[in-house]
C-alpha positions as CSV (number, residue, x, y, z in Angstrom):
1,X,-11.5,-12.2,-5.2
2,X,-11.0,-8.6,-5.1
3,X,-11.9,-7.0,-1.9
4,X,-12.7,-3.0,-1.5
5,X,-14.8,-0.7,0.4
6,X,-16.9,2.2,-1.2
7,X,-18.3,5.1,0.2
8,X,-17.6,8.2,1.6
9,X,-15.0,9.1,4.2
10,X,-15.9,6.8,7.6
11,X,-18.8,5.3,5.7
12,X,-17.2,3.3,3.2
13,X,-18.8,-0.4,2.7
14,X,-17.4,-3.5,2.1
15,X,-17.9,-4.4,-1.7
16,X,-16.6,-7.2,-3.8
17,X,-15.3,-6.3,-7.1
18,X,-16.5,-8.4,-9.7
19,X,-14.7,-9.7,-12.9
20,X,-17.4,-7.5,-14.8
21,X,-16.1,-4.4,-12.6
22,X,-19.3,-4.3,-10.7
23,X,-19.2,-3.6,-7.0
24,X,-21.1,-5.9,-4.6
25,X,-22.1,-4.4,-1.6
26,X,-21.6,-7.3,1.1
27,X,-22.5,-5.4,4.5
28,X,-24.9,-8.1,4.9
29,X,-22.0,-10.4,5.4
30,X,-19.6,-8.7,7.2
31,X,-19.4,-5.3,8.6
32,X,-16.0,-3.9,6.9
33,X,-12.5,-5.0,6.3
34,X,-11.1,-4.9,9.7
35,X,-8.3,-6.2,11.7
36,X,-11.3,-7.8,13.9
37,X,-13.4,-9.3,11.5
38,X,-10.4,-10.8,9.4
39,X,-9.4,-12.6,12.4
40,X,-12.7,-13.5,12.7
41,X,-12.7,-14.8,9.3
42,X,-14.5,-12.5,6.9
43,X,-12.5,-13.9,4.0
44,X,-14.2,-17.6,4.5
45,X,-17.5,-16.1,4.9
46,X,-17.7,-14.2,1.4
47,X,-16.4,-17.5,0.1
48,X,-18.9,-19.0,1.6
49,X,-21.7,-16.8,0.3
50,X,-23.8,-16.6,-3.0
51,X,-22.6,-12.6,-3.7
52,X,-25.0,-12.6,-7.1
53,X,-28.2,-11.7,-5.6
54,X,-26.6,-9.0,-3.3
55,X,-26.8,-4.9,-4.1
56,X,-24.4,-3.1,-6.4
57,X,-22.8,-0.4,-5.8
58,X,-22.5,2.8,-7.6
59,X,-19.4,2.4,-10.4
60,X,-18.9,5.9,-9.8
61,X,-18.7,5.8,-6.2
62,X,-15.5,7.2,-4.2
63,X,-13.3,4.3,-3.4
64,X,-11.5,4.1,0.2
65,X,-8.6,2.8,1.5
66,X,-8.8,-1.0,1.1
67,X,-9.0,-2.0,5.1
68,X,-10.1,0.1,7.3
69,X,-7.3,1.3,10.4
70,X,-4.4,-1.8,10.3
71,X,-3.4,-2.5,13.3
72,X,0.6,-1.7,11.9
73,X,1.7,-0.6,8.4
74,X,5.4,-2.0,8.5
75,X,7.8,-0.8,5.4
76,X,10.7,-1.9,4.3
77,X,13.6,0.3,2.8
78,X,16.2,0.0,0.1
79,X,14.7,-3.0,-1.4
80,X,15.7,-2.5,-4.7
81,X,19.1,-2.4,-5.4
82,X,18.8,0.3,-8.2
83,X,16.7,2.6,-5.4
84,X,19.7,2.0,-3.1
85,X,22.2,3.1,-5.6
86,X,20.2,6.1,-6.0
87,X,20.0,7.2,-3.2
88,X,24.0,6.3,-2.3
89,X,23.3,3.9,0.1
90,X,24.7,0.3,0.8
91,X,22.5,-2.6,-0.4
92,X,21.6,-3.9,2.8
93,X,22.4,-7.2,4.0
94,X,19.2,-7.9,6.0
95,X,15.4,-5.8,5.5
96,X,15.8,-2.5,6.7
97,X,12.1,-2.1,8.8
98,X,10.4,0.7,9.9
99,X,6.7,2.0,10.8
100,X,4.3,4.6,9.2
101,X,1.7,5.5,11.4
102,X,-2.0,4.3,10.5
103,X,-3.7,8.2,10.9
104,X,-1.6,8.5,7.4
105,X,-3.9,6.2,5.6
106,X,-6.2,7.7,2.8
107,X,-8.0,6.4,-0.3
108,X,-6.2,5.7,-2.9
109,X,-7.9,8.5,-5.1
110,X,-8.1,11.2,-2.5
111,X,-5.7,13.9,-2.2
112,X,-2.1,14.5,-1.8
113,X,-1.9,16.9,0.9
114,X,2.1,18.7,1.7
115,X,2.6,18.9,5.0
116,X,3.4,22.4,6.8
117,X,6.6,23.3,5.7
118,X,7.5,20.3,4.5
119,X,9.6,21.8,1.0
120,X,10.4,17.6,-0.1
121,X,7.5,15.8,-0.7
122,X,8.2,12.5,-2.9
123,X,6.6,9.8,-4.5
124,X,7.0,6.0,-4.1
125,X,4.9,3.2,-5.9
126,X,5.1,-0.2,-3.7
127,X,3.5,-3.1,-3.7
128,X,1.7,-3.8,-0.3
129,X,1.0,-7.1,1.2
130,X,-2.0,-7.6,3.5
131,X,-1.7,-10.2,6.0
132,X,-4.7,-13.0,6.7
133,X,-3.5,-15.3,9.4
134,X,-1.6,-14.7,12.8
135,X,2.0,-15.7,12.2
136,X,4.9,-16.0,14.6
137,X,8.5,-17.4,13.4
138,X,6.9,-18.3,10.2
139,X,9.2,-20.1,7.7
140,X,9.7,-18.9,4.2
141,X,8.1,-22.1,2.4
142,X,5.0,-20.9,4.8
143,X,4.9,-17.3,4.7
144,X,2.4,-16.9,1.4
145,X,0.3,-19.0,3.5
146,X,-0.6,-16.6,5.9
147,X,-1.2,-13.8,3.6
148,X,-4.3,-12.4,2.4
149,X,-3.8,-10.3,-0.4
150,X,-1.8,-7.6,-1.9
151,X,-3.0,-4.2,-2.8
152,X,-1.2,-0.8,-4.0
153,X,0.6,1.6,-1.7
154,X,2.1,5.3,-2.9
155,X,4.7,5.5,0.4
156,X,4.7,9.5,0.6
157,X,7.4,10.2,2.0
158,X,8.8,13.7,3.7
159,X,12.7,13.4,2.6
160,X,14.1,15.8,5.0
161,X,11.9,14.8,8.1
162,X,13.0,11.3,7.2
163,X,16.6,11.5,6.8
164,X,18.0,15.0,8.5
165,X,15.7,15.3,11.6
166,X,17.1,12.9,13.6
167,X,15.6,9.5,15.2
168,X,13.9,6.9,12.7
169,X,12.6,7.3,9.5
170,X,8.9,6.8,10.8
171,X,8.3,10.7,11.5
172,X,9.1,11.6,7.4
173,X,6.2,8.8,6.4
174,X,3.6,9.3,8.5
175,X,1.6,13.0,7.9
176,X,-1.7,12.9,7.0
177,X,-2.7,11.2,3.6
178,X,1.0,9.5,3.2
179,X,-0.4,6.2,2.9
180,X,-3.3,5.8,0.1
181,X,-4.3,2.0,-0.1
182,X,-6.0,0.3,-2.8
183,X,-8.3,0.6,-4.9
184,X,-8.4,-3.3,-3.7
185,X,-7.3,-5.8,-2.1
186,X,-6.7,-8.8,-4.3
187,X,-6.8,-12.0,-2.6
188,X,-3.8,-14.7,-3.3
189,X,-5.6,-16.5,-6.2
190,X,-5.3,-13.6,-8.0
191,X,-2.0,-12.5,-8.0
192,X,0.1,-15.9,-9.5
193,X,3.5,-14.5,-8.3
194,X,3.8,-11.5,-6.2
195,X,8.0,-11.5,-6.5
196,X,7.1,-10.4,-10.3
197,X,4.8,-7.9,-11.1
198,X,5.3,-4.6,-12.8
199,X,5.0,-1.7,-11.2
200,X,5.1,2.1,-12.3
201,X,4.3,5.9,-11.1
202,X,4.1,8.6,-13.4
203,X,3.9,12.6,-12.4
204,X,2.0,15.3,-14.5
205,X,2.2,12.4,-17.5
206,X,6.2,11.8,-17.1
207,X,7.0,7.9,-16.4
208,X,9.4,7.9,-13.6
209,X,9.4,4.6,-11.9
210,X,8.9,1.6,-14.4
211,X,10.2,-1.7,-12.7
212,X,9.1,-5.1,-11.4
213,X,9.0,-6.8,-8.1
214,X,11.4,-9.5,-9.6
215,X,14.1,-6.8,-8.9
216,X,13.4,-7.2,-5.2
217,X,16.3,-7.4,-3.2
218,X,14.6,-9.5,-0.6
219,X,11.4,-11.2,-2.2
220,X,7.8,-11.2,0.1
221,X,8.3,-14.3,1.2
222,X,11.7,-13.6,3.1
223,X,10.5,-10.6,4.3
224,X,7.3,-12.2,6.0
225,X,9.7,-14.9,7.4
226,X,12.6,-12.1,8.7
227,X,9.3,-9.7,10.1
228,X,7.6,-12.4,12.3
229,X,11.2,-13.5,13.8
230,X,10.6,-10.0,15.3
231,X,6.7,-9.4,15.8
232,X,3.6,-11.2,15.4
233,X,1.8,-10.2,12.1
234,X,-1.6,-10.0,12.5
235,X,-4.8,-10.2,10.4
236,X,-5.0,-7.0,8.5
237,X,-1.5,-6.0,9.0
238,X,0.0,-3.9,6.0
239,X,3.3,-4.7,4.9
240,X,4.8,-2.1,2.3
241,X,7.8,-4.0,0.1
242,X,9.9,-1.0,-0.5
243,X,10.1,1.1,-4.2
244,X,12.3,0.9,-7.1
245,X,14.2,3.8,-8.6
246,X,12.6,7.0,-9.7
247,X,12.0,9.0,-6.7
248,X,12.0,12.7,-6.8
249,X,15.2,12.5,-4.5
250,X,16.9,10.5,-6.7
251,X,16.7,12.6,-9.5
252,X,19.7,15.2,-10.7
253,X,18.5,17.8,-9.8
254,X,16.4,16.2,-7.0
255,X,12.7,17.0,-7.8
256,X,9.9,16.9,-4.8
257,X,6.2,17.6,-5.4
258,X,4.6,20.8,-5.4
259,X,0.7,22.1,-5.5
260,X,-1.4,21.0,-8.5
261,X,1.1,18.2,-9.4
262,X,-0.9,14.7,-10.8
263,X,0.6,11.5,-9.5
264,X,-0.6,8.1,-11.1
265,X,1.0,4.9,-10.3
266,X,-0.5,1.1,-10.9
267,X,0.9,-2.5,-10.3
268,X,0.2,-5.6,-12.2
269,X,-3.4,-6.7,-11.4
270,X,-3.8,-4.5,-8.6
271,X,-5.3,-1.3,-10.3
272,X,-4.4,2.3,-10.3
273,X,-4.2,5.4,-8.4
274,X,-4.3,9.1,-9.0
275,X,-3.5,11.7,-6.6
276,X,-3.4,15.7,-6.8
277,X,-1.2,17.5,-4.7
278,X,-2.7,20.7,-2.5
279,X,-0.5,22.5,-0.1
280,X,-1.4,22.2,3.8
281,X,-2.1,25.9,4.0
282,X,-5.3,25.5,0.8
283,X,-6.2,21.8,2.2
């Protein structure tokens, strides 16, 4: 099942997307994708429910972020050993864990917005794993059981925030629109093996990430398992997996975005995105 919500900004709906591409509005069933009514088992209700006699929704439609305000949005670093390599770091030895704050998320079509003064913008196509179930000191044989789905995640990221101004790397990830989710969230059946799917980004038409999640350094399994030895995951949760190489700052020259640039970036079975970039001052 592929789960989305369309509508405009803070009235999205919750829709089903069919295999046909049509969108089925299911606000009868449940109110929205939400931390609260995941927990509360929206998932087994649309299962439950007859969705061919619901309302479509207009194809053309804007397409929000698929859940509405996570309670966390956890990322991991350096989980591709050719991303680490390009950036000179260490492959680490355990997941390298840090937070983006919810305000960034954003649809997955909507805008790129700089930040103020921000001169090094960058890109990063990851695949993000939604969780479905609480779990605490979950084991890796039982992590996939306690996930809901996986959708597409472009982890903006401000380089020079993130690495030269001190403190974690949370304050570089976390401006406004950093965080477009979506255009779904496809639910376990549909994704056969999430530790290999392909993955790419592209800017103004140039391919420069093309990898697959089989180059993980630590696979989604292992890095449920390490997470909730920490924290309890909750329903709704967002867990980004980390990006391979092709960042802007891994690039000789380095190369950041700037006004008017076109990012599109897509995984296996999890649809596409397409951002433009406008500068904070023209936002």
């Amino acid at each position: 099942m592929k789960l989305a919500r369309i509508g405009q900004p803070d009235h999205e709906k919750p829709a089903v997307i069919l295999e046909d591409g049509s969108r089925v509005d299911v606000s009868s069933i449940i109110s929205d994708f939400t931390p609260c009514t995941l927990e509360d088992g929206a998932f087994d209700k649309l299962q439950a429910a007859d969705l061919s006699s619901l309302p479509r929704l207009d194809s053309q439609e804007r397409i929000g972020a698929a859940i509405k305000r996570p309670g966390k949005i956890i990322c991991i670093g350096l989980n591709y050993a050719a991303h680490a390599a390009e950036g000179g770091m260490d492959v680490p030895a355990e997941p390298v864990v840090f937070f983006k704050a919810t305000s960034a998320i954003t649809g997955p079509n909507d805008g790129i917005v700089i930040p103020k003064d921000s001169e090094q913008t960058d890109w990063e196509v990851e695949l993000a794993v939604v969780i479905g179930k609480t779990c605490r000191h979950v084991a890796e044989e039982d992590a996939l059981d306690h996930v809901l789905g996986y959708c597409l995640h472009n982890d903006w990221s401000e380089r020079e925030w993130q690495l030269h101004r001190c403190g974690q790397w949370v304050k570089g990830k976390s401006a406004d629109t950093f965080a477009p989710l979506g255009p779904f969230i496809a639910t376990g059946s549909e994704v056969a093996d999430p530790n290999n799917l392909d993955l790419w980004l592209t800017v103004n038409g140039e391919k420069l990430q093309n990898s697959s999640t089989s180059d993980f350094i630590f696979n989604v399994q292992q890095v449920i398992a390490h997470l909730s030895a920490f924290m309890t995951l909750e329903p709704g949760d967002v867990i980004s997996t980390g990006t391979p190489a092709g960042v802007g700052l891994g690039l000789k020259p380095p190369r950041y975005l700037k006004e008017g640039d076109v990012v599109e970036l897509g995984i296996e079975g999890l649809g596409q995105q397409r951002q433009v970039a406008t500068s904070y001052q023209s936002a």
